[in-house]
C-alpha positions as CSV (number, residue, x, y, z in Angstrom):
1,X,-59.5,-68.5,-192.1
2,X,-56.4,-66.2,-192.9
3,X,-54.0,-64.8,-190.5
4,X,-51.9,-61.8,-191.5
5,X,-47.9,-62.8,-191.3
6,X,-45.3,-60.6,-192.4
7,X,-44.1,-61.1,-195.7
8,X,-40.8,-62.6,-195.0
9,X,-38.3,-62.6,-191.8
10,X,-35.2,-61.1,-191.2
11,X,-33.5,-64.2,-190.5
12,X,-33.5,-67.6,-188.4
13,X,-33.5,-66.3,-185.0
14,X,-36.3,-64.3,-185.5
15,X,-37.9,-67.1,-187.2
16,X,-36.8,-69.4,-183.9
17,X,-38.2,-66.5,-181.8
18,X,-41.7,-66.4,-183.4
19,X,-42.2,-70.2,-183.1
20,X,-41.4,-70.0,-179.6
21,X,-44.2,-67.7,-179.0
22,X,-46.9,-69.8,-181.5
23,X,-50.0,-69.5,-179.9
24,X,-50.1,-73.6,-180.6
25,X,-48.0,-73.4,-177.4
26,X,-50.7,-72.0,-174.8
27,X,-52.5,-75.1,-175.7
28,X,-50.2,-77.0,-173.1
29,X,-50.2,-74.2,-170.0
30,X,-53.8,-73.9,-170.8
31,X,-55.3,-77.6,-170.5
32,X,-52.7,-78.0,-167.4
33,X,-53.8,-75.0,-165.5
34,X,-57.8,-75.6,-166.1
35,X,-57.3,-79.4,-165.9
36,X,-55.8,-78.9,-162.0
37,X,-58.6,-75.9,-161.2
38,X,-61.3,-78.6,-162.3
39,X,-59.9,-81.3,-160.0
40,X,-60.2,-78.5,-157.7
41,X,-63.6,-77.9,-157.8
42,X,-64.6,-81.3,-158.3
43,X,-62.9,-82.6,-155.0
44,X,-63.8,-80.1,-152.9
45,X,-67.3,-78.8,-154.1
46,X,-70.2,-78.5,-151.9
47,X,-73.1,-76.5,-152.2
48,X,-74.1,-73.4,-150.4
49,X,-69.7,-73.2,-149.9
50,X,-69.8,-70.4,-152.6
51,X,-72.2,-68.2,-150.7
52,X,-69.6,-65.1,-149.8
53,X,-69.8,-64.4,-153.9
54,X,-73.1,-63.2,-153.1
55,X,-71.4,-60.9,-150.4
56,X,-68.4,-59.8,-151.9
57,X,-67.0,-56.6,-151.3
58,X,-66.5,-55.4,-154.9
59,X,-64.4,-52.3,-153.8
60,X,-61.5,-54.8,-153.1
61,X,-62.0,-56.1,-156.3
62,X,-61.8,-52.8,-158.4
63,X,-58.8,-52.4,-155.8
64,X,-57.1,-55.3,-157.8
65,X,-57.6,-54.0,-160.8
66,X,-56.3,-50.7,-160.2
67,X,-53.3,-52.7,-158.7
68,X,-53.0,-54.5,-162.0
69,X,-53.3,-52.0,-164.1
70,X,-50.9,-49.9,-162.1
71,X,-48.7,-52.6,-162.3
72,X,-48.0,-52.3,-166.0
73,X,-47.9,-49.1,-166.1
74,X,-45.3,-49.3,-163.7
75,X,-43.8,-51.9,-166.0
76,X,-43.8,-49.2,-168.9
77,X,-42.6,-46.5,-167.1
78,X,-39.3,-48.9,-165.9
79,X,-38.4,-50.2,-169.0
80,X,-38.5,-46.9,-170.8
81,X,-36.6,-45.1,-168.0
82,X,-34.0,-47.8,-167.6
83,X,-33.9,-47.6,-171.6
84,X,-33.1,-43.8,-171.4
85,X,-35.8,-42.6,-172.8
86,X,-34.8,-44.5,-176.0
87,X,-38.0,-45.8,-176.0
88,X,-41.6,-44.6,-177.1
89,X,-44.7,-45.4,-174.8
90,X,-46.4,-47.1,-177.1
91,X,-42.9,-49.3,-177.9
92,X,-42.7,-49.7,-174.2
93,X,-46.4,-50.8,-174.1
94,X,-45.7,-53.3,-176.6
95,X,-42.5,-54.7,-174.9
96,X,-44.1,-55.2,-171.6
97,X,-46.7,-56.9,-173.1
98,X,-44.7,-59.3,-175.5
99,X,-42.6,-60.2,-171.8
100,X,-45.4,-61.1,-170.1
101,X,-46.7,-63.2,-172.9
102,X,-43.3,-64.7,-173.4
103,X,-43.6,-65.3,-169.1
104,X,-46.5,-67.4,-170.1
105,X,-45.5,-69.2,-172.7
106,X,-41.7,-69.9,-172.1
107,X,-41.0,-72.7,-169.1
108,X,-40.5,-70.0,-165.8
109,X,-37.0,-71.1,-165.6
110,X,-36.6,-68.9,-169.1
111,X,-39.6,-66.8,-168.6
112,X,-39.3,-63.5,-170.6
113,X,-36.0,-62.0,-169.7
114,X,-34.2,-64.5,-172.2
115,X,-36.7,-63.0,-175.1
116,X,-36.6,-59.2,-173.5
117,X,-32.6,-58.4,-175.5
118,X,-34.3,-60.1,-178.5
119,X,-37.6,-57.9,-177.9
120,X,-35.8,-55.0,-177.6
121,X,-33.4,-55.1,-180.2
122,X,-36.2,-55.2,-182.9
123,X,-37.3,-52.1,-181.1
124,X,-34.1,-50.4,-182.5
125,X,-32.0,-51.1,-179.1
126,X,-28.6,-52.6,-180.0
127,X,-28.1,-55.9,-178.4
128,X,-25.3,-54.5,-175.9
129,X,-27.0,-51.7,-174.6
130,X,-30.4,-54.2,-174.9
131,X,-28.6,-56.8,-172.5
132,X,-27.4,-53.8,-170.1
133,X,-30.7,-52.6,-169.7
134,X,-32.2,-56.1,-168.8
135,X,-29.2,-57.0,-166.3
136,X,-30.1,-53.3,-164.5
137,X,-33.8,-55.2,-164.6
138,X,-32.7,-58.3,-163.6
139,X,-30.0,-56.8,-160.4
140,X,-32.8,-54.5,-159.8
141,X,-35.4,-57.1,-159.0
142,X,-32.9,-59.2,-157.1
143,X,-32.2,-56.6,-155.1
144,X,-36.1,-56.2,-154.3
145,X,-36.4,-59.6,-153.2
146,X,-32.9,-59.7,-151.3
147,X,-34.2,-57.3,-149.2
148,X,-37.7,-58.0,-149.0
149,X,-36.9,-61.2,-147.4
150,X,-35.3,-60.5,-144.1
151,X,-38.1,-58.2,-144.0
152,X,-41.7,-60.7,-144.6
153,X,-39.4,-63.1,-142.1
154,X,-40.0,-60.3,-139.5
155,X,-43.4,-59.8,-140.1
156,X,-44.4,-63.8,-140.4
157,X,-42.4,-65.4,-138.6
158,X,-42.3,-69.1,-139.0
159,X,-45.9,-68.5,-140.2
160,X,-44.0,-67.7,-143.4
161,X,-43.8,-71.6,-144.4
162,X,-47.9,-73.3,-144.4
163,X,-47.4,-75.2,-141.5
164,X,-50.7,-77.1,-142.7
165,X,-48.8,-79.1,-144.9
166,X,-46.3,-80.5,-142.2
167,X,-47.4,-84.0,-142.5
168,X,-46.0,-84.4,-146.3
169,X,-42.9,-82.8,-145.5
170,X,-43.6,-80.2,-147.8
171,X,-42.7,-77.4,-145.6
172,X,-38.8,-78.9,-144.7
173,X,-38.2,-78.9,-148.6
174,X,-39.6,-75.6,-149.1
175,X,-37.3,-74.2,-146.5
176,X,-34.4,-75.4,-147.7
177,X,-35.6,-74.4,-151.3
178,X,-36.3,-70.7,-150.1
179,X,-32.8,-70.5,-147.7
180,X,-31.1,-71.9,-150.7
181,X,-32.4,-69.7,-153.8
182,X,-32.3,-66.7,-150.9
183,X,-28.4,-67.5,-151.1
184,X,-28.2,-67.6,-154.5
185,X,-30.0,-64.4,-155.5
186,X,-27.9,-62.6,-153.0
187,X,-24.2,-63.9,-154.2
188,X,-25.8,-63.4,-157.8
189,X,-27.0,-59.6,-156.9
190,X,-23.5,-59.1,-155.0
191,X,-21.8,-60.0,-157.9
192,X,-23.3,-58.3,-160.4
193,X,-23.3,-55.4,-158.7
194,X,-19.5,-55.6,-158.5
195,X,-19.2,-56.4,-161.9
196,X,-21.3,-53.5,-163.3
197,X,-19.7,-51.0,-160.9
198,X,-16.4,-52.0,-160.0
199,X,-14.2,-54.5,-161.8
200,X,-16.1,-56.6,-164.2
201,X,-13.5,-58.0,-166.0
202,X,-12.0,-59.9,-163.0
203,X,-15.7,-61.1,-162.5
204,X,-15.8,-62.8,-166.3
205,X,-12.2,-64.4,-165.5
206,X,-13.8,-65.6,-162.6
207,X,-17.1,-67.3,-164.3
208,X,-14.3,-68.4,-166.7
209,X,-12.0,-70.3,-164.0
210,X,-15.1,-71.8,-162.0
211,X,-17.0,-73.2,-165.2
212,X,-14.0,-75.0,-165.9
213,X,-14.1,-77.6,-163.4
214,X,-15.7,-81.2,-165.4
215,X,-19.2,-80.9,-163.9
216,X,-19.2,-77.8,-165.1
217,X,-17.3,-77.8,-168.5
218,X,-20.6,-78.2,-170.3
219,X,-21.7,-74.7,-169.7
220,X,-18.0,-72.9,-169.6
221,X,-19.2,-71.1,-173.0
222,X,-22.5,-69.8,-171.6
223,X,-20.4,-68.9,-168.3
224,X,-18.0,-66.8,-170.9
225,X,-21.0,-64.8,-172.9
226,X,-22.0,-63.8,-169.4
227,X,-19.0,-62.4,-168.2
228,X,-18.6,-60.7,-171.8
229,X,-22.6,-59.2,-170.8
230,X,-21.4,-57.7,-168.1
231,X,-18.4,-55.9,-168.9
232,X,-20.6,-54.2,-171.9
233,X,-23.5,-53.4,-169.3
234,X,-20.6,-52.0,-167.0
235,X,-19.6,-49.6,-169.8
236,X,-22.9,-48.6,-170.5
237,X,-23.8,-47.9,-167.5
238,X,-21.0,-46.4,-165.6
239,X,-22.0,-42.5,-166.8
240,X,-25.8,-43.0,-165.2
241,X,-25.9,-40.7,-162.6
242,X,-28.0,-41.0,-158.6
243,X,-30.9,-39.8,-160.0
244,X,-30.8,-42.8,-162.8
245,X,-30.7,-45.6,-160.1
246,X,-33.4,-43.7,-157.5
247,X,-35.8,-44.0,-160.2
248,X,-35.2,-47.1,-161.4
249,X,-35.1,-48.6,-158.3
250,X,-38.5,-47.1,-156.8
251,X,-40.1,-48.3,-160.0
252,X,-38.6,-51.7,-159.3
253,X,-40.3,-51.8,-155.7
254,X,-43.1,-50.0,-156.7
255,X,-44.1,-52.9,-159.5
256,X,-43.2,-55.8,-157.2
257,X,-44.9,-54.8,-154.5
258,X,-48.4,-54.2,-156.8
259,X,-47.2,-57.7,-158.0
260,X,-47.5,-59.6,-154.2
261,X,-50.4,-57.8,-153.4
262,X,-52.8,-58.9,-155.5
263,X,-53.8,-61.8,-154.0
264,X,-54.4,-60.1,-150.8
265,X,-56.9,-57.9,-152.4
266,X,-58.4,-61.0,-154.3
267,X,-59.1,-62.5,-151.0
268,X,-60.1,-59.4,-149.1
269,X,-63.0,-59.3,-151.2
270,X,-64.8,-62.6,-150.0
271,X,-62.9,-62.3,-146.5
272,X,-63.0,-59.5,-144.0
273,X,-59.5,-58.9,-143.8
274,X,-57.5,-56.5,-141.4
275,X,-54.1,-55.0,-141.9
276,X,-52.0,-57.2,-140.3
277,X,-53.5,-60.5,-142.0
278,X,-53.1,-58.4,-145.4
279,X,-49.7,-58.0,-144.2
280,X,-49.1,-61.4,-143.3
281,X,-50.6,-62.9,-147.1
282,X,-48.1,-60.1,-148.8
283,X,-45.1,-62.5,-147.0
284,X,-46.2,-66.2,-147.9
285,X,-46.5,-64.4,-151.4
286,X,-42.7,-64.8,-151.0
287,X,-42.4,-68.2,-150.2
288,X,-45.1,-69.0,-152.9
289,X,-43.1,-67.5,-155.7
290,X,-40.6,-69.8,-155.0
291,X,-42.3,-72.8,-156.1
292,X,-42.8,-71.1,-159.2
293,X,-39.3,-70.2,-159.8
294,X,-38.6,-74.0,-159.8
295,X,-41.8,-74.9,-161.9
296,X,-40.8,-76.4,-165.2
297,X,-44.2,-75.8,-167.0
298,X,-44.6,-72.4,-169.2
299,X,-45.7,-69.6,-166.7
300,X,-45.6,-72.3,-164.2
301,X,-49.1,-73.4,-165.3
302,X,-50.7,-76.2,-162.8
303,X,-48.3,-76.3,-160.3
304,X,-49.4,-72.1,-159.0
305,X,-52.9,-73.9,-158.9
306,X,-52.0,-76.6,-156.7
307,X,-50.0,-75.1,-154.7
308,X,-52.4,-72.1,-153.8
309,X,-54.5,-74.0,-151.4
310,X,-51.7,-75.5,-149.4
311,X,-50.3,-71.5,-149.0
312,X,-53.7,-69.6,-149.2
313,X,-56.6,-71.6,-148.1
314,X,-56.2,-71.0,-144.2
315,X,-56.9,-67.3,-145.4
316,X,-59.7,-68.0,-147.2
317,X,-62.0,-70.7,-145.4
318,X,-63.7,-73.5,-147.3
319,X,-62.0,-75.7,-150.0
320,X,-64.5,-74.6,-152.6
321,X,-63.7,-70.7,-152.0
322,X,-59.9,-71.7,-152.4
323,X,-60.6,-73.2,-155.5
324,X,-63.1,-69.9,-156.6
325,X,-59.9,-67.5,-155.6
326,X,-57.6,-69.9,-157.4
327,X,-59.4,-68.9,-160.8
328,X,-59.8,-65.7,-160.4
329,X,-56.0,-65.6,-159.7
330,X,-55.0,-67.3,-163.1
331,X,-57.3,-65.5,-164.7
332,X,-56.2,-61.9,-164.0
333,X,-52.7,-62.5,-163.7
334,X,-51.8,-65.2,-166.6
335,X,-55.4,-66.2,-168.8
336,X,-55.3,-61.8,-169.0
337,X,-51.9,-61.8,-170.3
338,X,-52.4,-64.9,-172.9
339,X,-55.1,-62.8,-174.8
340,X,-53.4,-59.6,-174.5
341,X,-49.7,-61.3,-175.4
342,X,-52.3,-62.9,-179.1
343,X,-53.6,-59.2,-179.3
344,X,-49.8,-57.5,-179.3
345,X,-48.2,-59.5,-180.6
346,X,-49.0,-59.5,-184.3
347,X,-49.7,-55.8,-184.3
348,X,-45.9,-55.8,-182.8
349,X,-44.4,-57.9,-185.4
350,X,-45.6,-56.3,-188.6
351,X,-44.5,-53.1,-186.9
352,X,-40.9,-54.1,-185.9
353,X,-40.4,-56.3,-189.2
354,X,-41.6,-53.0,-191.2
355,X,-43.1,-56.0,-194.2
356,X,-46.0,-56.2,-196.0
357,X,-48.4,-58.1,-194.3
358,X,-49.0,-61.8,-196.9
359,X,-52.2,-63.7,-196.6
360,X,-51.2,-67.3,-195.2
């Protein structure tokens, strides 16, 4: 069996990036996410539970897929516009597809905004004006959620948290977890919108100053390179006009919002669903995507299947159904992007390395 590898790299980090992204490491997401669907299944199987398949209402489920698909091409159209136009579609295809394969790969505490400066730079994007354009990403989708949140409180209520899960004591850890990364994202959004717009050097002195305490001395250097990031992405950015940040920022809510509603439309399509309970699955999307913010394992693989029940399966009736949706979940919104991420990917890297392919 042969593979087709360009010739030679650049250098080590590209090397480092490439083994990072060896499809050797979807072995590990892969077995865990399966492993905790078939525990699923096999605890809460019973026949004649899996009748609404017969029943489904397949209009909801081209729904999804049009959601999907609009999705990414909301995806493409943000990168490139926040880019200015210095990108291609077709190089914008290919970097919103290496992301999300780097999203599945990498732990979710990395995910694929620490490969998107590398990603982009190999697309001819210098690395400053790379890492401005992924902090405009990155305060953009903070901003989404920031004010998202006040907003799913209002329409949930307390019926934001899955009360079912009282007993463990789930729910009083994942309040705290969502009040405290609630208050993070906002101080982080506040600050990097004063850094990018208003006085960014004061905001590195002050990453500088508070990183220099002992606990957290370790990271002062780290703390430093950030501060440096954001006076460069406040340079390049301070000559984008209105029009710049109105589009950027509807194509921000306009690809998060496709991204929490899938599920809804997943389940409306075994579950007669009305508005309001559509609604009300769009919010505990929020709260869900918490747990996978904290999940250690790449693309947060077996902890988003077990935790789907415990947020989900009130919506969706029996245990066996949950476990049905659960699947279909994975499969459209992570299994999808594994194959696409090991079909882009090497047509991506023997463009962007320009080589030869060898024979290995």
């Amino acid at each position: 069996m042969t593979n087709k590898l360009p010739a030679a790299l650049p250098d080590a980090d590209d090397a480092h990036f490439l083994q990072r992204l060896r499809p050797s490491r979807l072995i590990l997401p892969v077995v865990l996410g399966l492993l905790v669907v078939g525990y699923l299944f096999w605890h809460s199987y019973k026949p004649g539970e899996l009748a609404p398949l017969a029943n489904a209402d397949w209009r909801w489920l081209l729904v999804a897929v049009l959601v999907l698909a609009a999705r990414d091409l909301g995806y493409i159209y943000r990168i490139r516009h926040i880019a200015e136009t210095e990108l291609t579609y077709r190089q914008a295809l290919d970097v919103i597809m290496i992301w999300e394969f780097a999203s599945c790969v990498l732990p979710s505490g990395q995910g694929g905004t620490g490969a998107a400066p590398f990603i982009l730079e190999k697309e001819g994007i210098p690395l400053g004006k790379g890492l401005a354009y992924i902090m405009v990403t990155a305060l953009l989708d903070n901003l989404y959620y920031v004010v998202m949140v006040p907003l799913v409180v209002l329409i949930a209520g307390a019926g934001l948290y899955p009360h079912e899960a009282l007993q463990t004591g789930f729910v009083a850890t994942l309040r705290v977890a969502f009040g405290v990364s609630y208050l993070f994202v906002t101080l982080y959004a506040g600050l990097m919108l004063y850094a990018i717009f208003v006085n960014p050097k004061s905001v590195r002195r002050l990453l500088v100053r508070l990183f220099s305490f002992r606990l957290l001395r370790r990271w002062r250097r780290a703390a430093y390179r950030h501060g440096q990031e954001l006076v460069r992405a406040s340079q390049q950015l301070r000559g984008a006009g209105a029009g710049y940040w109105w589009r950027a920022s509807v194509s921000t809510a306009f690809v998060w919002t496709a991204r929490y509603a899938i599920i809804g439309c997943l389940i409306a399509a075994f579950v007669p669903m009305d508005t309001g309970t559509f609604l009300f699955i769009f919010a505990r999307n929020i709260t869900y995507k918490v747990i996978l913010l904290v999940a250690i394992t790449p693309g947060g693989a077996g902890i988003a299947e077990g935790a789907f029940p415990t947020f989900f399966g009130k919506f969706i009736g029996t245990a066996t159904m949950t476990s049905f949706v659960v699947l279909l979940y994975r499969i459209v919104t992570y299994y999808l992007y594994l194959v696409l991420g090991l079909i882009f990917l090497p047509r991506w890297v023997a463009r962007v390395f320009g080589k030869q392919p060898a024979q290995a």
